[in-house]
KOLPA-700748 format. One record per atom (N, C-alpha, C, O): residue in one letter; z, y, x. Coordinates in pm, 1 decimal, padded with zeros to 6 digits, always signed. Each point is the difference from the previous one (the first is absolute). Example, Ala and Ser with C-alpha at 12.3 -4.5 7.8 and 13.67 -1.06 7.14 Angstrom:
2
{type=A up=+00780.0 north=-00569.0 east=+01319.0}
{type=A up=+00000.0 north=+00119.0 east=-00089.0}
{type=A up=+00000.0 north=+00120.0 east=+00090.0}
{type=A up=+00066.5 north=-00001.9 east=+00103.6}
{type=S up=-00138.5 north=+00106.9 east=-00138.6}
{type=S up=+00006.0 north=+00119.0 east=+00082.0}
{type=S up=+00073.0 north=+00109.0 east=-00077.0}
{type=S up=+00016.9 north=+00110.8 east=+00050.9}
# end
This chain:
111
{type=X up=-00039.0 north=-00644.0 east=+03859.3}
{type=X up=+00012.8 north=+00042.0 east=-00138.5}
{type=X up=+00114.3 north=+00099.9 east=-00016.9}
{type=X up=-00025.4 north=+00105.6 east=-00058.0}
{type=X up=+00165.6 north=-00131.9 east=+00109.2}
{type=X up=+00071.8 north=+00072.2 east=-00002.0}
{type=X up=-00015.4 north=+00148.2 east=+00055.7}
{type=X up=+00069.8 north=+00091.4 east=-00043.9}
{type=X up=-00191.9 north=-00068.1 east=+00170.8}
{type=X up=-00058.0 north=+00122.7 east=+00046.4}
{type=X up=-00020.9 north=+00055.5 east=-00082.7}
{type=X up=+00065.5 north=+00099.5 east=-00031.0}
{type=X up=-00158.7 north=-00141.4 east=-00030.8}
{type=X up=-00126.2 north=+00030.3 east=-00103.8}
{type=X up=+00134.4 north=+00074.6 east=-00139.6}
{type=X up=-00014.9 north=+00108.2 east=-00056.8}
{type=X up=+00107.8 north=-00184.3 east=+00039.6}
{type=X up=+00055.2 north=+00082.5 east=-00083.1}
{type=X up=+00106.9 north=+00122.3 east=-00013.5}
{type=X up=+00036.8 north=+00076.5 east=-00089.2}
{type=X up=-00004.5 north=-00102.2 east=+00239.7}
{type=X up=+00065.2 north=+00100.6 east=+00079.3}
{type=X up=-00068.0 north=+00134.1 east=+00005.6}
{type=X up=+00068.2 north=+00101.2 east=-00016.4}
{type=X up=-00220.3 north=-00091.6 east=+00042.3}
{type=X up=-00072.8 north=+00103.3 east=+00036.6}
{type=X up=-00034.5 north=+00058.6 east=-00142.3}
{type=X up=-00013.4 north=+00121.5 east=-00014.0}
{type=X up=+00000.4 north=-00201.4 east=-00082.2}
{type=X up=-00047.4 north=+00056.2 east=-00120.2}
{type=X up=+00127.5 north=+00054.9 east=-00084.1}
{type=X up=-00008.3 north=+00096.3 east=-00076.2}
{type=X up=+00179.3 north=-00202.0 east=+00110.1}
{type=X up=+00096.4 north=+00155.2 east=-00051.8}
{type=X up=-00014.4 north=+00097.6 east=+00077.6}
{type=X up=+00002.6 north=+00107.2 east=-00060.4}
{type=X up=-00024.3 north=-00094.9 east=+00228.5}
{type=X up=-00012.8 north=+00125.2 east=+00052.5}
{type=X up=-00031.4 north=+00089.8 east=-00012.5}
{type=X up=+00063.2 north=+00102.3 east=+00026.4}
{type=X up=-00232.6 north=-00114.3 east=-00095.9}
{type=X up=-00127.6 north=+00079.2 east=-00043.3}
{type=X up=+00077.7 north=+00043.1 east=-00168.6}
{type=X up=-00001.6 north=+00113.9 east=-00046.8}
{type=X up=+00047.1 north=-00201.8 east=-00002.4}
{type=X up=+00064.4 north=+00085.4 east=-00120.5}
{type=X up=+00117.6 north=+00111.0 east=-00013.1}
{type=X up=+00019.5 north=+00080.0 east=-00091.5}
{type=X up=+00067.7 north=-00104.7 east=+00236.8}
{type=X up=+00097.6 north=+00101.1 east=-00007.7}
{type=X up=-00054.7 north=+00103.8 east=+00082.4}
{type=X up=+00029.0 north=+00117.9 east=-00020.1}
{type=X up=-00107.4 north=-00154.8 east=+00112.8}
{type=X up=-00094.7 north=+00145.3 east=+00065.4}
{type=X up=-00057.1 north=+00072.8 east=-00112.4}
{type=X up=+00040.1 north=+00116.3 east=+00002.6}
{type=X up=-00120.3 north=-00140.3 east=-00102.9}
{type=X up=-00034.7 north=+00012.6 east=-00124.7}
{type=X up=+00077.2 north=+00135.9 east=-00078.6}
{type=X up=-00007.1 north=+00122.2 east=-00013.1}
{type=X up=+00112.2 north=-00285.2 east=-00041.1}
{type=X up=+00095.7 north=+00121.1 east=-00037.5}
{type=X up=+00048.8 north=+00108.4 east=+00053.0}
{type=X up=-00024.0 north=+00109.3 east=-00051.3}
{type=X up=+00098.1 north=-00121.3 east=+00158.8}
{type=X up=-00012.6 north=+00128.5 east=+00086.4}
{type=X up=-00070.0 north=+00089.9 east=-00012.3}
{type=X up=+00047.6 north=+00101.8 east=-00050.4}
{type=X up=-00150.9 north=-00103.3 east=+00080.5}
{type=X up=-00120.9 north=+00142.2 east=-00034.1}
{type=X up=+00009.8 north=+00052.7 east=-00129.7}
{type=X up=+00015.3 north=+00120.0 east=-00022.6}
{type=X up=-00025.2 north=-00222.1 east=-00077.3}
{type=X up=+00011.3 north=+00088.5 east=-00140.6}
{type=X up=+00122.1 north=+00065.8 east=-00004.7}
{type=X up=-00016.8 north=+00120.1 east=-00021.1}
{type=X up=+00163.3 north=-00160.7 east=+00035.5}
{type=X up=+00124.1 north=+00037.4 east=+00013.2}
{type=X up=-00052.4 north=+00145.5 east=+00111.0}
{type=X up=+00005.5 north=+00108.4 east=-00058.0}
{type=X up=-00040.1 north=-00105.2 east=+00165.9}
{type=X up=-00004.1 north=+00118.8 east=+00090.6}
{type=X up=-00112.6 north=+00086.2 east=-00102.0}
{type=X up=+00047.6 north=+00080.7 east=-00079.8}
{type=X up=-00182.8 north=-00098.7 east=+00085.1}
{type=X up=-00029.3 north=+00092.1 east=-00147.6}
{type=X up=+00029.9 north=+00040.8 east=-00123.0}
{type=X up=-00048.2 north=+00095.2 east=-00061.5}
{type=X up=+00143.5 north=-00183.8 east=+00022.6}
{type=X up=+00062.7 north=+00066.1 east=-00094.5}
{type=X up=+00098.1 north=+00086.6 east=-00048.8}
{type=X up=+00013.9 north=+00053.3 east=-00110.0}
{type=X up=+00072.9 north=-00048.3 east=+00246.8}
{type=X up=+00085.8 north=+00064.7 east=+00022.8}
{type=X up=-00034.3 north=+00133.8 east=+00100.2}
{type=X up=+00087.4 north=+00084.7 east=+00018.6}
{type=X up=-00207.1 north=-00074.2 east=+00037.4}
{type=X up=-00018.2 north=+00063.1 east=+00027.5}
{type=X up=-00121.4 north=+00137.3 east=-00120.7}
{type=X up=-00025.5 north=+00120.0 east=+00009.5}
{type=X up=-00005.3 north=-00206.6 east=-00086.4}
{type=X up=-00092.1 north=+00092.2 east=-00097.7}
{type=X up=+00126.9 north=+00022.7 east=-00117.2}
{type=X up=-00030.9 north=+00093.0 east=-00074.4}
{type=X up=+00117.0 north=-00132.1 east=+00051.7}
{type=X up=+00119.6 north=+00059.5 east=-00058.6}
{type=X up=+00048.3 north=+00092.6 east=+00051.6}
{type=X up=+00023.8 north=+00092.4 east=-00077.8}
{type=X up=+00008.9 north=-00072.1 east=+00206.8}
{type=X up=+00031.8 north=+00133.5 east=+00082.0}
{type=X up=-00081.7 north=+00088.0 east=-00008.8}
{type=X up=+00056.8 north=+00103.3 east=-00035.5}
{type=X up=-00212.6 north=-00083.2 east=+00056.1}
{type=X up=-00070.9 north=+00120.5 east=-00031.6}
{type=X up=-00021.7 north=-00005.3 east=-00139.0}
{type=X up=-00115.0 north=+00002.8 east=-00043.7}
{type=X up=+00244.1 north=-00012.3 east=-00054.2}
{type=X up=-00059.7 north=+00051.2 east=-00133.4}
{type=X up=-00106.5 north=-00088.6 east=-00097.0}
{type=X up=-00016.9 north=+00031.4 east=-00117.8}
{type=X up=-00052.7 north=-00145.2 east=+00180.1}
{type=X up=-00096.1 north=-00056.6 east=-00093.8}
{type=X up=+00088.4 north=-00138.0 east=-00087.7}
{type=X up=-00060.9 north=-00103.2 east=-00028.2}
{type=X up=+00159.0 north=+00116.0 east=+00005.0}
{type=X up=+00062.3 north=-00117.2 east=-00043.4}
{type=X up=-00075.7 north=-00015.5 east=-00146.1}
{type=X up=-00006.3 north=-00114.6 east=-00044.4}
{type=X up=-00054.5 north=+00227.0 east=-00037.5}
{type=X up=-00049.4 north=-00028.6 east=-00117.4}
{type=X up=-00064.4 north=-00074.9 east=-00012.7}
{type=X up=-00111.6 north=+00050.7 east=+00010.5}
{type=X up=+00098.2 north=-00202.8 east=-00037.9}
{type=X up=-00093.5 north=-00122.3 east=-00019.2}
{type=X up=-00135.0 north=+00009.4 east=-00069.7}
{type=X up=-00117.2 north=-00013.1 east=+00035.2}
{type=X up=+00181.5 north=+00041.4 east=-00149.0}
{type=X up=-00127.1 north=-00019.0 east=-00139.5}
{type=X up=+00018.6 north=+00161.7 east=+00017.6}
{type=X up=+00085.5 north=+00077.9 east=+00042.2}
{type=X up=-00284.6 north=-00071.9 east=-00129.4}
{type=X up=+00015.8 north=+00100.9 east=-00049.7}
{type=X up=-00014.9 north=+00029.3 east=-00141.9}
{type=X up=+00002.0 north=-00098.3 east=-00074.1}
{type=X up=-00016.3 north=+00210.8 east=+00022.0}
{type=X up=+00043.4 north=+00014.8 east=-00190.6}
{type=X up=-00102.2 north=-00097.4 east=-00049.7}
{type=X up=+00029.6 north=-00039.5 east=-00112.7}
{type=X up=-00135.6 north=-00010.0 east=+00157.9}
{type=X up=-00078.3 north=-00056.3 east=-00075.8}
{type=X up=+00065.6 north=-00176.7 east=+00012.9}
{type=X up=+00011.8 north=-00075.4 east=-00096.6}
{type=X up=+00019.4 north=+00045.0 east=+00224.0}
{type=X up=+00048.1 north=-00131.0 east=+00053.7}
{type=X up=+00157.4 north=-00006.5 east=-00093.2}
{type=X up=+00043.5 north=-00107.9 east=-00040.3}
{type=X up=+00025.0 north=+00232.1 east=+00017.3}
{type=X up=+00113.8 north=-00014.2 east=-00048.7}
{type=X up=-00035.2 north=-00053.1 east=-00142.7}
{type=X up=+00079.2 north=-00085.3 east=-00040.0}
{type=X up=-00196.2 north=+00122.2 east=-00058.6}
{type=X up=-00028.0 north=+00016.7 east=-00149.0}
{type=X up=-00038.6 north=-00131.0 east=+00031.1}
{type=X up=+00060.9 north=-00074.3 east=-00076.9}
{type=X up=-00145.2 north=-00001.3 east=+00165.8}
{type=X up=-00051.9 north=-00120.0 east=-00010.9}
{type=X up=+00145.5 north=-00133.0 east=-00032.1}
{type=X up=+00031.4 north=-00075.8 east=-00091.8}
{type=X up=+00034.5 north=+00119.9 east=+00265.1}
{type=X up=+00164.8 north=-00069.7 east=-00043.5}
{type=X up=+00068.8 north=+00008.7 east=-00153.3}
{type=X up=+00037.6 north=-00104.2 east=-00053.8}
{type=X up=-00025.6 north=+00211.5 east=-00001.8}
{type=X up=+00056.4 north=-00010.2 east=-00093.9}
{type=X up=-00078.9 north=-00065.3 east=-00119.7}
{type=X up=+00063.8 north=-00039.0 east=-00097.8}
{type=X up=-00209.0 north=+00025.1 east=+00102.9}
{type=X up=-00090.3 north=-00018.1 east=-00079.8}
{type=X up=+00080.2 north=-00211.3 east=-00024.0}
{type=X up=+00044.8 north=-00073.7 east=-00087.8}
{type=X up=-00075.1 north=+00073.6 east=+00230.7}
{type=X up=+00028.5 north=-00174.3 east=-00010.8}
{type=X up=+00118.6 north=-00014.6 east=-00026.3}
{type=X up=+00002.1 north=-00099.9 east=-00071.9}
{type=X up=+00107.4 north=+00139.1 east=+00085.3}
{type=X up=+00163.6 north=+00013.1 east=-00049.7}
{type=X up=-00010.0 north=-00037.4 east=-00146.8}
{type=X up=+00037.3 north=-00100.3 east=-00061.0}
{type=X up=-00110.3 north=+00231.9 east=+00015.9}
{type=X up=+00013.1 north=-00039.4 east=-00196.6}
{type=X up=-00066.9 north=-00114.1 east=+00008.4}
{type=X up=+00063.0 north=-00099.3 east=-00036.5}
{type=X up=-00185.6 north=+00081.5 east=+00078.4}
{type=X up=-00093.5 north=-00123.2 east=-00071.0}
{type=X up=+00134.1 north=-00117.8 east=+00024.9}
{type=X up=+00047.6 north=-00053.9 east=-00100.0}
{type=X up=+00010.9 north=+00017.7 east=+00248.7}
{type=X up=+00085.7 north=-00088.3 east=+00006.8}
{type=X up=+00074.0 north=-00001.6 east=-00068.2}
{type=X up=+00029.4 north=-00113.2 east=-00038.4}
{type=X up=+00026.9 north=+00195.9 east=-00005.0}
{type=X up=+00120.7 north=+00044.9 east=-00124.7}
{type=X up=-00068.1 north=-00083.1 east=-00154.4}
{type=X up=+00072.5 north=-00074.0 east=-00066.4}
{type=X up=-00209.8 north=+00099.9 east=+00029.9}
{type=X up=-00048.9 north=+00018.6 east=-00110.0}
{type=X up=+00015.4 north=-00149.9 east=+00013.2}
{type=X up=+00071.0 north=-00050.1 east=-00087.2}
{type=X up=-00127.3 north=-00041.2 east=+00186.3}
{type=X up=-00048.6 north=-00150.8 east=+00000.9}
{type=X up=+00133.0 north=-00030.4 east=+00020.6}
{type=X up=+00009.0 north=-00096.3 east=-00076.1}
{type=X up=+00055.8 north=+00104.1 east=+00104.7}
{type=X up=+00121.7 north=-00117.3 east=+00003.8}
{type=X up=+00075.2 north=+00023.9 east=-00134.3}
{type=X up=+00050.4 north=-00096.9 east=-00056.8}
{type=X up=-00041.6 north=+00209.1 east=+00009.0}
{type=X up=+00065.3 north=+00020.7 east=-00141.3}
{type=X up=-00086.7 north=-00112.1 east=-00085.7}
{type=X up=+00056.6 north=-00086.6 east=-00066.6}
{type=X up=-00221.5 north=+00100.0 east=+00077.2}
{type=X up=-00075.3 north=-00113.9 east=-00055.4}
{type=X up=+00055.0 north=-00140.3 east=-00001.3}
{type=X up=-00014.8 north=-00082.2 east=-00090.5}
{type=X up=+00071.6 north=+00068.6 east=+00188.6}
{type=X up=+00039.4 north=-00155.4 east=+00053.6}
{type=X up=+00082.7 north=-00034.3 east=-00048.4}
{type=X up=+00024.1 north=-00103.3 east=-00062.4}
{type=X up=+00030.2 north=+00188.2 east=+00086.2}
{type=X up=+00172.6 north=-00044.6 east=-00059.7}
{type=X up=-00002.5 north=-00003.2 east=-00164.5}
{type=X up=+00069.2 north=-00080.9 east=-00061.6}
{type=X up=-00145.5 north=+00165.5 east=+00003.0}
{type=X up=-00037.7 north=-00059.9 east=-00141.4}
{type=X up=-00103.6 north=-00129.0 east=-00015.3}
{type=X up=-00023.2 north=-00065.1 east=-00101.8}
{type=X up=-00021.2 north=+00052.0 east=+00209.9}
{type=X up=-00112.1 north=-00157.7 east=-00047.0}
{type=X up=+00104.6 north=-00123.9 east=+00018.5}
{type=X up=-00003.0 north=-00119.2 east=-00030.4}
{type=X up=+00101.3 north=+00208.9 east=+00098.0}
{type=X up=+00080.1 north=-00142.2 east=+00072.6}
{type=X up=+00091.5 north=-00032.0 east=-00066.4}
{type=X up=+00050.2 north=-00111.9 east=+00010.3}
{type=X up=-00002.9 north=+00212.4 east=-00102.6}
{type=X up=+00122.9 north=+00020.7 east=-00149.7}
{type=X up=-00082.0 north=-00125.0 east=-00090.0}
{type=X up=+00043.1 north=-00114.2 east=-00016.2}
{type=X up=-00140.4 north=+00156.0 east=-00023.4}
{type=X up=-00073.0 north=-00067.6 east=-00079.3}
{type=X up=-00053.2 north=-00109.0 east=-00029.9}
{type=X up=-00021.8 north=-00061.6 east=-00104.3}
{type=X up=-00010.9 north=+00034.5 east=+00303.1}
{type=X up=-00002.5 north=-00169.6 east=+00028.4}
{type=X up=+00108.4 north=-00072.5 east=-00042.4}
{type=X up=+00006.0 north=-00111.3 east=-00052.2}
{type=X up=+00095.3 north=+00205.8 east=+00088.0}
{type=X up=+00161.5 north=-00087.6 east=+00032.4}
{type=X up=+00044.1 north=+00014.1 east=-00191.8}
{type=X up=+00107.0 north=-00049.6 east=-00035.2}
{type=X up=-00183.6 north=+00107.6 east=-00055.0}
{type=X up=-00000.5 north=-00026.0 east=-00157.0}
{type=X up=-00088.2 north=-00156.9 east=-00033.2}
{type=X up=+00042.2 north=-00100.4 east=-00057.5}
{type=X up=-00136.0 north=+00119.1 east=+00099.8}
{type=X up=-00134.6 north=-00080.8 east=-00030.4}
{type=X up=+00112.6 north=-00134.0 east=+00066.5}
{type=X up=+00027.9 north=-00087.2 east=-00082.4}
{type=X up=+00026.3 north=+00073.9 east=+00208.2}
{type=X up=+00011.1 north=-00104.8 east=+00055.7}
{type=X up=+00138.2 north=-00094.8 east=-00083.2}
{type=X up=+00022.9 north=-00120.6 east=-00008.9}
{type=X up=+00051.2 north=+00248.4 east=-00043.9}
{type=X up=+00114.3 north=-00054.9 east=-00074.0}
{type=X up=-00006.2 north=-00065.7 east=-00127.5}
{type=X up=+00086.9 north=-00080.4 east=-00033.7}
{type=X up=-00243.8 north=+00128.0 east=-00083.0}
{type=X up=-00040.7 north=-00039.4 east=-00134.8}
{type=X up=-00074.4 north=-00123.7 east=+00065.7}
{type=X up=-00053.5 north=-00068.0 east=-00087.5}
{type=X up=+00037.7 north=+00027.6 east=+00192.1}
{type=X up=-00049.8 north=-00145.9 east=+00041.5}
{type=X up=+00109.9 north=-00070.7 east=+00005.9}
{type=X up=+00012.5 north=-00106.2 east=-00060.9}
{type=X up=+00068.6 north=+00152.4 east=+00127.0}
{type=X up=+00143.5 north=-00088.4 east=+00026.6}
{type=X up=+00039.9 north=-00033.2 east=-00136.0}
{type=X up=-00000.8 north=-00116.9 east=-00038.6}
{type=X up=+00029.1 north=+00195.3 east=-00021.6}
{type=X up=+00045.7 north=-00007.6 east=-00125.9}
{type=X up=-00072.1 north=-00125.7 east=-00100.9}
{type=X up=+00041.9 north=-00087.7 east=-00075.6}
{type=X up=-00181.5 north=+00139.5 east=+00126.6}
{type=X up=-00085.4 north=-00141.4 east=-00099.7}
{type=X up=+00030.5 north=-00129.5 east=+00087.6}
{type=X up=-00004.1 north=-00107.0 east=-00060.6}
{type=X up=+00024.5 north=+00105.6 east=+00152.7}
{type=X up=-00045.9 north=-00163.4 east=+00089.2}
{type=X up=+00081.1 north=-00079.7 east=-00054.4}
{type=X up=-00026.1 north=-00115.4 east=+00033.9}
{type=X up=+00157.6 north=+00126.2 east=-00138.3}
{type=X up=+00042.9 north=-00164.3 east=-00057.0}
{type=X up=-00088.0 north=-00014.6 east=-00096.9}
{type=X up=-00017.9 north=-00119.2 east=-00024.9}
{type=X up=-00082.7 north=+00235.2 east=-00080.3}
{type=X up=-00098.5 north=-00057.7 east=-00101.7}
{type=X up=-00120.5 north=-00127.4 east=+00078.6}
{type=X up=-00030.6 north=-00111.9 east=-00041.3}
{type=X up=-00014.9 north=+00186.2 east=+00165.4}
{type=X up=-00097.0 north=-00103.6 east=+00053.0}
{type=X up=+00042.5 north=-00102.4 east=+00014.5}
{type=X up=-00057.8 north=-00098.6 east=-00045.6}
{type=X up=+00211.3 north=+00087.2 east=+00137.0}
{type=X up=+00043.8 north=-00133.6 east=+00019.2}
{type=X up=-00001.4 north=-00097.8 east=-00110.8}
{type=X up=-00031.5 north=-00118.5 east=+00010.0}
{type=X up=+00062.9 north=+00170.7 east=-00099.5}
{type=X up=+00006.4 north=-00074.8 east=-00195.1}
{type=X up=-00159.5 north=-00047.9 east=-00034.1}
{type=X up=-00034.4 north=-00110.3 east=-00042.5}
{type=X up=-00019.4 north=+00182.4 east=+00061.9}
{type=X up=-00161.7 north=+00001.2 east=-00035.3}
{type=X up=-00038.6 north=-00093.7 east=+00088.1}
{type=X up=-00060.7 north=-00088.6 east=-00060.2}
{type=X up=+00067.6 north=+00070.2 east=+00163.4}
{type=X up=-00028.4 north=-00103.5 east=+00148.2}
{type=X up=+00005.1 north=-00153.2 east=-00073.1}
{type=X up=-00071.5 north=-00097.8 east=-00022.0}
{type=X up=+00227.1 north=+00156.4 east=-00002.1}
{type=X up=+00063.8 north=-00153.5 east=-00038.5}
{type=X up=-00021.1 north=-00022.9 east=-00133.1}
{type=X up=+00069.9 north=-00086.2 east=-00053.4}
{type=X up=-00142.1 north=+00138.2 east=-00004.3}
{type=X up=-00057.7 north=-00047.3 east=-00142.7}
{type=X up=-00143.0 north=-00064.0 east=+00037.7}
{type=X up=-00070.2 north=-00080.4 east=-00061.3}
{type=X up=+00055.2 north=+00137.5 east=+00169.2}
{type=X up=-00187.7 north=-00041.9 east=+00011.6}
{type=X up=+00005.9 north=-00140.1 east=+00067.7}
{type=X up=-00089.9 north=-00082.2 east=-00017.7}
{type=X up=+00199.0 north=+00057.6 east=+00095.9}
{type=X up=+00028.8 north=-00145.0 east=+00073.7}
{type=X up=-00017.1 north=+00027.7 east=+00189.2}
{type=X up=-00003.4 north=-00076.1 east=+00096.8}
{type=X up=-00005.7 north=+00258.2 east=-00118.9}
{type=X up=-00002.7 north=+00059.0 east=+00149.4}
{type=X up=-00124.8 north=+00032.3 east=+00037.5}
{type=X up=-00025.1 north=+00033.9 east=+00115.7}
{type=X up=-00056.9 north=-00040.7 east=-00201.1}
{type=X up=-00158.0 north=+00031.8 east=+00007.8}
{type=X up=-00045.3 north=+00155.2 east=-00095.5}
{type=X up=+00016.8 north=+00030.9 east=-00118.0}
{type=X up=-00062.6 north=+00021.1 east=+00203.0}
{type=X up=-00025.3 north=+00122.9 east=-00033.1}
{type=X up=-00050.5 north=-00005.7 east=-00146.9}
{type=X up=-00062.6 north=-00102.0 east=-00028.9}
{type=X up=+00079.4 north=+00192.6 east=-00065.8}
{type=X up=-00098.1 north=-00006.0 east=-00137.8}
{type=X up=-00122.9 north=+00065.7 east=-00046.9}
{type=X up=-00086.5 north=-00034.2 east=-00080.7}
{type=X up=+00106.2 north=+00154.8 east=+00165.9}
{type=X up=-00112.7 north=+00081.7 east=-00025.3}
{type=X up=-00108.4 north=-00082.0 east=+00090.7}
{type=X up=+00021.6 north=-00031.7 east=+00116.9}
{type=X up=-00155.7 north=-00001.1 east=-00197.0}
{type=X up=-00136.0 north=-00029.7 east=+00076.2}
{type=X up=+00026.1 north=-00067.0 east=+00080.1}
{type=X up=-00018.3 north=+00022.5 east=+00119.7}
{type=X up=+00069.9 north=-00125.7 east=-00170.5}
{type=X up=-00006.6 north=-00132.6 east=+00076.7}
{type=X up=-00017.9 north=-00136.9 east=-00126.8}
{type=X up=+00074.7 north=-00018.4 east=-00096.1}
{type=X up=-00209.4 north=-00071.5 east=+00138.9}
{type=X up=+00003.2 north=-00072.1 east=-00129.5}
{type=X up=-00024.0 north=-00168.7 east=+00095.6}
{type=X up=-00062.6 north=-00034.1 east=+00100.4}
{type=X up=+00158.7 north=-00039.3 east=-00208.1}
{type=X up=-00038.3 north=-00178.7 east=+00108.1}
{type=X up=-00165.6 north=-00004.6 east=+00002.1}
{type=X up=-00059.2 north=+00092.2 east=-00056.1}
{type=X up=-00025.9 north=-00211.0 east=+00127.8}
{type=X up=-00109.3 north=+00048.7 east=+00019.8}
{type=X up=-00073.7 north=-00127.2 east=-00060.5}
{type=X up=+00038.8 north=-00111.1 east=+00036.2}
{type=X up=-00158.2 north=+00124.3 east=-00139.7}
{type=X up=-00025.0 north=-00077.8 east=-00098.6}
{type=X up=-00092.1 north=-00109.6 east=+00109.2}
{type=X up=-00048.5 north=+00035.9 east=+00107.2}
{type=X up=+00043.4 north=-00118.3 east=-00141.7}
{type=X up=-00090.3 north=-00080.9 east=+00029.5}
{type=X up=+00067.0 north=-00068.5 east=+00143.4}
{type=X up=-00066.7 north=-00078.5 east=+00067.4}
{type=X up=+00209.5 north=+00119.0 east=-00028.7}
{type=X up=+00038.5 north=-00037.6 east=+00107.2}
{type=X up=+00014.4 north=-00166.8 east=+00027.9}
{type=X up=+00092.1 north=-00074.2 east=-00033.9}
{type=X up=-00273.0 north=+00027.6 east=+00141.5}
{type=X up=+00047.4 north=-00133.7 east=+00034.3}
{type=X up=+00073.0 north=-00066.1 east=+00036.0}
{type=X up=-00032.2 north=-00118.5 east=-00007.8}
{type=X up=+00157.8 north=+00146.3 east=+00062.2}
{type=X up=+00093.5 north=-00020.6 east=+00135.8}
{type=X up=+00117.3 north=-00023.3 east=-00088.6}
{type=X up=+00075.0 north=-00090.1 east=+00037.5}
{type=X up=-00037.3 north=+00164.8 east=-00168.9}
{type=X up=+00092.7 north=+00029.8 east=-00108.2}
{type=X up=+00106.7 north=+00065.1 east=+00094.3}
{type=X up=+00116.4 north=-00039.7 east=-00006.3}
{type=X up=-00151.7 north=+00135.4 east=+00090.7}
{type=X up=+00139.2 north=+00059.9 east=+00056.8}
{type=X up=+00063.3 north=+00117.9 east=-00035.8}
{type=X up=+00082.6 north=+00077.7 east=+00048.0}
{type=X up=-00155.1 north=-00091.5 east=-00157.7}
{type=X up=-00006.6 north=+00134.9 east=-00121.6}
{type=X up=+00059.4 north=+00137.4 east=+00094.7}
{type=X up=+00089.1 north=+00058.5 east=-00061.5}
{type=X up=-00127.0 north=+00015.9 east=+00224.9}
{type=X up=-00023.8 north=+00125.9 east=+00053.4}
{type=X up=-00062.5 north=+00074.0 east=-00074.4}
{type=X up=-00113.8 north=-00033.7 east=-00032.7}
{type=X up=+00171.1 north=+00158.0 east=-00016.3}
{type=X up=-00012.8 north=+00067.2 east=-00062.3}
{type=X up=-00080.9 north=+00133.0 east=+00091.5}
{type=X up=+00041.3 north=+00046.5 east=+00106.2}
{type=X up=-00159.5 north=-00005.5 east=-00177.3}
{type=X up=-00058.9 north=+00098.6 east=+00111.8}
{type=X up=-00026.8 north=+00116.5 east=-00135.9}
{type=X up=+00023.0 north=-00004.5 east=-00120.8}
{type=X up=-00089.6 north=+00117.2 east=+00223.0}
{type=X up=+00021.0 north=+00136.8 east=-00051.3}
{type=X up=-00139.2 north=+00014.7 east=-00118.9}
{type=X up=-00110.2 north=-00005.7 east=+00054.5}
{type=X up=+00109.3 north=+00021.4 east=-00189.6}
{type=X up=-00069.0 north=+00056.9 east=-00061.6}
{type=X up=-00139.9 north=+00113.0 east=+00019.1}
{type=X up=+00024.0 north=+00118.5 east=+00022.8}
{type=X up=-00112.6 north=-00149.0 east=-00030.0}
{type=X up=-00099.2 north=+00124.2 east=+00043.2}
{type=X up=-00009.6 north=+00089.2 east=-00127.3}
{type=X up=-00037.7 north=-00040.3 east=-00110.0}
{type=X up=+00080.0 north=+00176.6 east=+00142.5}
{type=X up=-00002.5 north=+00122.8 east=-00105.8}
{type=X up=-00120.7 north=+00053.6 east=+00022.2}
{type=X up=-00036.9 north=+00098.1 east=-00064.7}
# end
């Protein structure tokens, strides 16, 4: 096993090597220009969009972090409301008629 992983960093720095020797060698005759004008307009194309979407984010994320604080703010009303109900939810929840057992479980209303 330890072969096996020996030979496969080998094969990666032989690897590298070659690209490093072509690349430095097509930099010397002059071709260092990568992209061309159309590959350059494409790069810059995705730059703004990245630019455009994270500016997005950072306003959804302002907004969460608004939304998340007018919750904070309410959670001692629920706690009050809780403890008025006896800790049982109020909305659409009703004891259940006819209960044989009398364990008066309260189940969900059909709307």
């Amino acid at each position: 096993m330890l072969a096996l992983v020996l030979v496969m960093l080998l094969c990666v720095a032989l690897g590298a090597g070659v690209v490093g020797y072509v690349m430095v060698e097509a930099r010397r005759e002059g071709r260092g220009e990568f992209w061309t004008p159309e590959g350059e307009e494409l790069i810059a194309g995705a730059r703004r969009t990245t630019a455009k979407v994270r500016a997005r984010g950072e306003r959804i994320g302002r907004s969460a972090g608004g939304v998340t604080k007018d919750l904070a703010a309410r959670l001692p009303e629920r706690r009050t409301a809780r403890a008025a109900t006896g800790g049982r939810p109020s909305v659409g929840v009703e004891e259940q008629d006819g209960d044989a057992g009398g364990s008066g479980a309260p189940y969900r209303a059909a709307r």
